[in-house]
N, C-alpha and C positions, 0 to 999 in steps of 0.2 A: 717324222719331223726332220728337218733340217738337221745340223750338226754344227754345234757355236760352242766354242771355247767358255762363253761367260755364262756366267749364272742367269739366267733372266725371270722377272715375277714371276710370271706363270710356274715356274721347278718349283719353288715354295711346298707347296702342296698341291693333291689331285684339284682340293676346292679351283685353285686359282689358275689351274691346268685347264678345268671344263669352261670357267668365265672367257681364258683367254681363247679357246674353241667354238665356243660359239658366237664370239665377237667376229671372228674371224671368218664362218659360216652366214651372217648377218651380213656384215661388210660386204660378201661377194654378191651377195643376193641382189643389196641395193645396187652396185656398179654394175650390176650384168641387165638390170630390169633399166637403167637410164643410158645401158651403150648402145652404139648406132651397131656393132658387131652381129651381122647376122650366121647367126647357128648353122650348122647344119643336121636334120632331121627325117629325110628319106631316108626310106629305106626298100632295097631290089632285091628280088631269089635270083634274078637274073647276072651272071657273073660277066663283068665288062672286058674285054676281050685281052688283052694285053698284062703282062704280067711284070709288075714294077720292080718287086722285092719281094722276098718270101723268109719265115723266120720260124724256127721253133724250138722250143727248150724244153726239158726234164720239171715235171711239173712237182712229184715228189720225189724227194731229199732224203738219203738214208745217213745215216753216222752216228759217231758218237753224242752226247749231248741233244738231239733232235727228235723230238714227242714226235711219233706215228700218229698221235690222232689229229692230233693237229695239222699234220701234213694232208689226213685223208679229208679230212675237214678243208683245207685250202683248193683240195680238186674239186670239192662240189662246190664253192665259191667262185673258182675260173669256169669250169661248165654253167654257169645259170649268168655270171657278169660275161661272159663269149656270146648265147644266145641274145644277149637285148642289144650288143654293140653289132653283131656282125652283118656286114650288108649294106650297112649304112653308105647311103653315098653322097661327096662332099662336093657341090660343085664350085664353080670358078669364082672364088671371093669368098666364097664360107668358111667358117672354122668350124673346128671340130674339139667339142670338148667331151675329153672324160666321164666328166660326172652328171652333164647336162644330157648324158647319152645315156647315161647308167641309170643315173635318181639313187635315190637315199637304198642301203645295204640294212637290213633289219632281219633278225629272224623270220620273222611274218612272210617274209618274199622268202623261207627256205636257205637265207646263210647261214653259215656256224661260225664257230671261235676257232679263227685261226694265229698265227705271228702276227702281229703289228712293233710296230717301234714308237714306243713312247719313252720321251724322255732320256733318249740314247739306248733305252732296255726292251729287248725282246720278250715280248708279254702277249697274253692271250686279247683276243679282239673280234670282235662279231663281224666277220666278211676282211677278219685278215689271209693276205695271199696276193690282196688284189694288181699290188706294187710288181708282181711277177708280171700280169697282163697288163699293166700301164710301161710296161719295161717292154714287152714284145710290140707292140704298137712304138715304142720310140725305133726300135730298131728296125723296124720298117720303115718308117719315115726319114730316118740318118741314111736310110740306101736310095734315097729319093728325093726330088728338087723341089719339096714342099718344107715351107716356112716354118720351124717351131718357135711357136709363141709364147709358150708357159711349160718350163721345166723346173722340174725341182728333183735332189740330189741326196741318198740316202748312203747309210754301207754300202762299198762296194764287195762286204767280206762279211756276208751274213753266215755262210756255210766255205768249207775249207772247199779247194780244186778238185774235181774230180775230171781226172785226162787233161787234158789240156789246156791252159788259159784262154779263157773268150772273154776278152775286153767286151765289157757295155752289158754283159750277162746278167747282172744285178744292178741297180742303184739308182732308179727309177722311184719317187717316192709319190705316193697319192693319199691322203684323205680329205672326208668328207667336208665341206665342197670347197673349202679356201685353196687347200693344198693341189690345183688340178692339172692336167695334161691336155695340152690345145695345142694344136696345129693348126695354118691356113691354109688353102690350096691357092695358090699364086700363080697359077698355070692357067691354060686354054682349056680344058678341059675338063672331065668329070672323072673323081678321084674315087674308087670302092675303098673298102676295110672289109676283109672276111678273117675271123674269128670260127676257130673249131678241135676240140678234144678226143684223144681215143682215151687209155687206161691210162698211159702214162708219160705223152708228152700233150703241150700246148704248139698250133701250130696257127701261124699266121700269112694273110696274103694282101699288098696292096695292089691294086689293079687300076687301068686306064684303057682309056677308048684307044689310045696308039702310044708308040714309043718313044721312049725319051733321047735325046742326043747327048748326053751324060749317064754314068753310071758313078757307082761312092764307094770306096770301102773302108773300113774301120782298121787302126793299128797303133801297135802298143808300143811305146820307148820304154827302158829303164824299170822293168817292171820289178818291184822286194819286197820286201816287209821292213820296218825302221820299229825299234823300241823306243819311246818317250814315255819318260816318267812310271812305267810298270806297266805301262798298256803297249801295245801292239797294231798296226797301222800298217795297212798296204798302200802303196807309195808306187805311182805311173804318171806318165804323159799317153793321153790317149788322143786320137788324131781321125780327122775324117779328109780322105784323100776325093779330090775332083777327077775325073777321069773322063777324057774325050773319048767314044765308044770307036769311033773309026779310026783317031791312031793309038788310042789306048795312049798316049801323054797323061799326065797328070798335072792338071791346069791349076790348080790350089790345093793347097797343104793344110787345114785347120785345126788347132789345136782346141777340144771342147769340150775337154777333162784335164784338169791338174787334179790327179786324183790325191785323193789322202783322207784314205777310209779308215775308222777304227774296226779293229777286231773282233767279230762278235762269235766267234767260234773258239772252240780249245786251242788256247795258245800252244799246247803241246803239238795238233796237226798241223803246224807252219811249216815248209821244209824248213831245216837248219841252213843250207846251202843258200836260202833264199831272201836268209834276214842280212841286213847290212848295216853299219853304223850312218846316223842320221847324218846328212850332211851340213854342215853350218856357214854360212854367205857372211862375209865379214867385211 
């Protein structure tokens, strides 16, 4: 779920947690069955020639505080949600959603209980993890000149650093089917997504019939941690640079994170060096 300062009905109780989840599952159903938005639903083994952007990340998480099973559990959640999305190809005016690609996550289809965040709290959840592979798809698409239509914004500070900061590595949130991840392709031509696992990374590719006259890349201002009121909060400006490919110029500068994630890891592995006193605009 999202991240709000105020109390809202739904926190009450789980009761009014699940009314306000399937209200919200309902809701997209009817808007999606009455919009003129056409889907996209092909799917090719054949890989379209050109290579847009490519991604991949550490799929299981070792540290302190951090269930192995649940982690081993979230890799066979990314292998079975990678198979149904990958290949898919989006042509010129389509979008591409998440969950209209994916379908409902059940044991029955072979998911487990992995991390979800409910409620601000890391708790177990049938085909949690998925937020990992709704995160690698955005990050192929920010390297790319296709339109995102529906984002939404979780922790950026599920688990502490390991080596070195990658802005957009985390915070990527999905559920079931209100909460989802679309993209349009706004371009001339026809856009793939390939999705695919070894043991221990997820690794991503978007593809096109030719190449693009732009390239993007991602970067971090001001990056710390700020203490408020006992909790702890990673605190950045994160930026998506325009970049002309033949003078390499950078033709726009966008800012597409004011970050300010809570902490959901040992506040003990913060660097020290990294926390700083909040700042206050007067």
């Amino acid at each position: 779920m999202l991240f709000n300062k105020n109390r809202n009905f739904c926190d009450i109780n789980p009761f009014f947690y699940n009314i306000s989840m399937y209200k919200g599952i309902i809701t997209r159903n009817i808007k999606d069955f009455f919009s003129k938005i056409k889907f996209a639903k092909n799917k090719q083994d054949k890989k379209l020639k050109n290579v847009v952007s490519e991604y991949n990340s550490i799929i299981i998480k070792k540290g302190k505080g951090i269930d192995p099973v649940t982690q081993e559990n979230k890799a066979v959640n990314i292998k079975l949600a990678s198979s149904k999305i990958s290949g898919i190809v989006i042509h010129p005016g389509e979008v591409f959603s998440f969950w209209r690609t994916l379908g409902t996550v059940n044991k029955r289809k072979g998911y487990k209980e992995g991390r979800v965040i409910k409620q601000d709290k890391l708790v177990k959840g049938t085909g949690g993890g998925l937020c990992n592979l709704a995160n690698t798809i955005n990050n192929l698409i920010l390297h790319s000149p296709l339109e995102i239509i529906e984002f939404h914004k979780h922790s950026d500070a599920l688990a502490c650093d390991i080596g070195r900061r990658v802005p957009m590595a985390n915070g990527t949130s999905v559920s079931y089917n209100y909460i989802d991840y679309r993209f349009k392709n706004n371009t001339d031509q026809d856009i793939q997504l390939l999705l695919w696992c070894d043991d221990s990374k997820l690794y991503g590719e978007l593809r096109s019939e030719k190449d693009f006259p732009l390239e993007y890349t991602i970067e971090e201002e001001n990056h710390h941690f700020e203490e408020e009121e006992g909790k702890y909060y990673r605190v950045s400006k994160i930026y998506r640079n325009t970049i002309n490919k033949s003078t390499k110029e950078i033709i726009d500068k966008e800012l597409i994170w004011d970050n300010h994630s809570l902490v959901m890891f040992d506040n003990d592995l913060i660097p020290k060096d990294m926390i700083k006193e909040k700042t206050t605009i007067k």
